[in-house]
C-alpha positions as CSV (number, residue, x, y, z in Angstrom):
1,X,0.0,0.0,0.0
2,X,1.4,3.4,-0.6
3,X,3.0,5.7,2.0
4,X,3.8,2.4,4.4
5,X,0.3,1.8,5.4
6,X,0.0,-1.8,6.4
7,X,-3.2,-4.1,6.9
8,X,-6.7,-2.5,7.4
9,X,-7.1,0.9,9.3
10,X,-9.2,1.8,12.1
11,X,-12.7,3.6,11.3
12,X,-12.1,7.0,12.2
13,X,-9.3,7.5,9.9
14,X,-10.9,6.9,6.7
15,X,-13.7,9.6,8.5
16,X,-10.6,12.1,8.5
17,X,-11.8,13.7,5.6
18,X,-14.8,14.1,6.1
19,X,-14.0,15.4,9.3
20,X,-11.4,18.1,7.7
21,X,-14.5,19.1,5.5
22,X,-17.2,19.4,8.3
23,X,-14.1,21.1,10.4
24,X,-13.9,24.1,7.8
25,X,-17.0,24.0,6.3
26,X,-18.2,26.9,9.7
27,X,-15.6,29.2,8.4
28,X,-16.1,28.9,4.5
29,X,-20.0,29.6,6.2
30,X,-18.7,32.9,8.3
31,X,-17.5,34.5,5.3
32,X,-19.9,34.1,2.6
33,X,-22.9,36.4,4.0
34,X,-20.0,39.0,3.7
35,X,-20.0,38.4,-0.4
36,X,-23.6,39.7,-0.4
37,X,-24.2,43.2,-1.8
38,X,-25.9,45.0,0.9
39,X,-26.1,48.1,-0.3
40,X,-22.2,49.1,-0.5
41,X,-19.3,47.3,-1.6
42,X,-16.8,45.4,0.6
43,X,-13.5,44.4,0.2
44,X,-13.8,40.9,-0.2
45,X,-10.3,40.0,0.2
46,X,-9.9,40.9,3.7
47,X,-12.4,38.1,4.6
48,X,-11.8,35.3,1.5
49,X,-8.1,35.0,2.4
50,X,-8.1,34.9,6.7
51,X,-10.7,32.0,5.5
52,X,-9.1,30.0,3.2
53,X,-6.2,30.4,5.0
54,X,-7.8,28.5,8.0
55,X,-9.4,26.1,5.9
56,X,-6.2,25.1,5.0
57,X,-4.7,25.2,8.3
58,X,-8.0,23.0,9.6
59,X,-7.8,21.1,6.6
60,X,-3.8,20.4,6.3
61,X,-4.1,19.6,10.1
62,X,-6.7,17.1,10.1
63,X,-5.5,15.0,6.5
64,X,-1.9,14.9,8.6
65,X,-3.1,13.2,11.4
66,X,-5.0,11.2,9.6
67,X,-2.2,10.3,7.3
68,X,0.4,10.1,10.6
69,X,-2.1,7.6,11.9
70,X,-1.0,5.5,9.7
71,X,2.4,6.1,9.8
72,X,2.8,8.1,6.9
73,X,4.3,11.1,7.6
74,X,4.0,12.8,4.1
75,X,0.9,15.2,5.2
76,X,3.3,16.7,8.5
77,X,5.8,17.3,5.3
78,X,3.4,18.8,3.5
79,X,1.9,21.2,6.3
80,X,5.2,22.4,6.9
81,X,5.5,23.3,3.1
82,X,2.1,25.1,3.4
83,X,2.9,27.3,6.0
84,X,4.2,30.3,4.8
85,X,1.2,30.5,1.9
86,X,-1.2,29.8,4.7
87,X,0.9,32.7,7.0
88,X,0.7,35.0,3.9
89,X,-3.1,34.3,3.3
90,X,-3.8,35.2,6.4
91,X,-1.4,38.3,6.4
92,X,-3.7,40.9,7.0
93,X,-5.2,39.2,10.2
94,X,-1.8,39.0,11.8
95,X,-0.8,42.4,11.0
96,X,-3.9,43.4,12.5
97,X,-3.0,41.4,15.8
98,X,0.7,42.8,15.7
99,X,-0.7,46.3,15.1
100,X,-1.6,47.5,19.4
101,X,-4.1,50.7,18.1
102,X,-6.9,49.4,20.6
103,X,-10.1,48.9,19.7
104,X,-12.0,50.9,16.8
105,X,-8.6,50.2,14.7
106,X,-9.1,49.9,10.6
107,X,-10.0,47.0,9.1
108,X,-6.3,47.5,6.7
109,X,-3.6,48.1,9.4
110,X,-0.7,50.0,9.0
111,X,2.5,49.2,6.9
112,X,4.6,48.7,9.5
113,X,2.3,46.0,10.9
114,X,2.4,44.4,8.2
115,X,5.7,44.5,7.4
116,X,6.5,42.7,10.6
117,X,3.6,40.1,10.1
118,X,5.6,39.2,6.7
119,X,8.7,39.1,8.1
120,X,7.3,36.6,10.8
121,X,5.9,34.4,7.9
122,X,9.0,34.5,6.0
123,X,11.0,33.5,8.9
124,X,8.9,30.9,10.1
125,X,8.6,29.2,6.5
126,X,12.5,29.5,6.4
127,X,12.9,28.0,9.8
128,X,10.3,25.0,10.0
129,X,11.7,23.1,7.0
130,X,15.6,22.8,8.2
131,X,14.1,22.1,12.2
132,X,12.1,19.3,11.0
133,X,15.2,18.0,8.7
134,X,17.6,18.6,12.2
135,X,14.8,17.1,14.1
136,X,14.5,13.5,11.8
137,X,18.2,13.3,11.6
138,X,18.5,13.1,15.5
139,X,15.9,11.2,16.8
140,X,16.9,7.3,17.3
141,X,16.6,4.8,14.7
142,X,13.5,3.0,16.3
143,X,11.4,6.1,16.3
144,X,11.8,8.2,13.1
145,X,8.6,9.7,13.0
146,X,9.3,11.5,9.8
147,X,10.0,7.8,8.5
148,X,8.0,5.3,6.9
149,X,8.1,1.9,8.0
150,X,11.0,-0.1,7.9
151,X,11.4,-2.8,5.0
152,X,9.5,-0.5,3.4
153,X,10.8,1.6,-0.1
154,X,10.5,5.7,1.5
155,X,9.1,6.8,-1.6
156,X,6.3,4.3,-2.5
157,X,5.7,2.6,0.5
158,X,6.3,-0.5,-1.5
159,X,7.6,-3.6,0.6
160,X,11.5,-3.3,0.0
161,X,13.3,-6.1,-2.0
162,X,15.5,-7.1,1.1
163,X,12.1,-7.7,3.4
């Protein structure tokens, strides 16, 4: 079986999907009575991308547990890959967090908000990748969680030719 899944799973993780749907369908929800035209326009952007960026946050999150369930570690790969487009998605919302105006403060915050919010992204894409390769390369043989199973081929999940 690919990605080093062996033998029959348990019933909640084939329901992972299902679960990462029902988990971000609320916030797709949230932000669509904001698309309506209710007599003036609104920027749309500032509520599309904090929302997709956590329905891919919910979404990424709830696949790679699923997948690490299994002991297939590709989807914790992959959310660390996602990251920084998730971080820049939701740019605006962090900026706005960063940003210490008190209450009443614009819905855009100011430059310099944002400029630190990017430069946290940034840094945290840049760092998360070479942690996690640090991180796999010191843990003990018998529990490389970034690993799939032994006798196993790492790219396929195949059985391997000397198992």
């Amino acid at each position: 079986m690919p990605g080093g899944a062996t033998g029959p799973q348990p019933w909640w993780v084939r329901l992972l999907p299902l679960a990462a749907a029902a988990a971000s369908a609320p916030v797709a929800a949230s932000a669509a009575p904001r698309f309506v035209f209710s007599g003036g326009y609104y920027d749309a952007a500032a509520t599309a991308m904090p929302a997709a960026a956590v329905t891919l946050l919910i979404g990424g999150a709830l696949l790679a547990l699923g997948l690490a369930a299994r002991h297939d570690y590709r989807g914790v790969w992959a959310l660390l890959i996602l990251l920084p487009p998730i971080g820049m998605l939701a740019l605006n919302s962090l900026g706005a967090m960063l940003d210490d105006s008190g209450p009443g403060r614009p819905v855009t915050p100011p430059w310099s908000s944002m400029a630190a919010a990017s430069v946290l992204v940034l840094t945290v894409g840049l760092v998360s990748m070479p942690l996690a390769l640090a991180a796999r390369g010191r843990l003990p043989s018998g529990g490389r969680p970034f690993h799939t199973d032994a006798g196993r081929c790492p790219t396929c999940g195949a059985p391997s030719e000397s198992a």
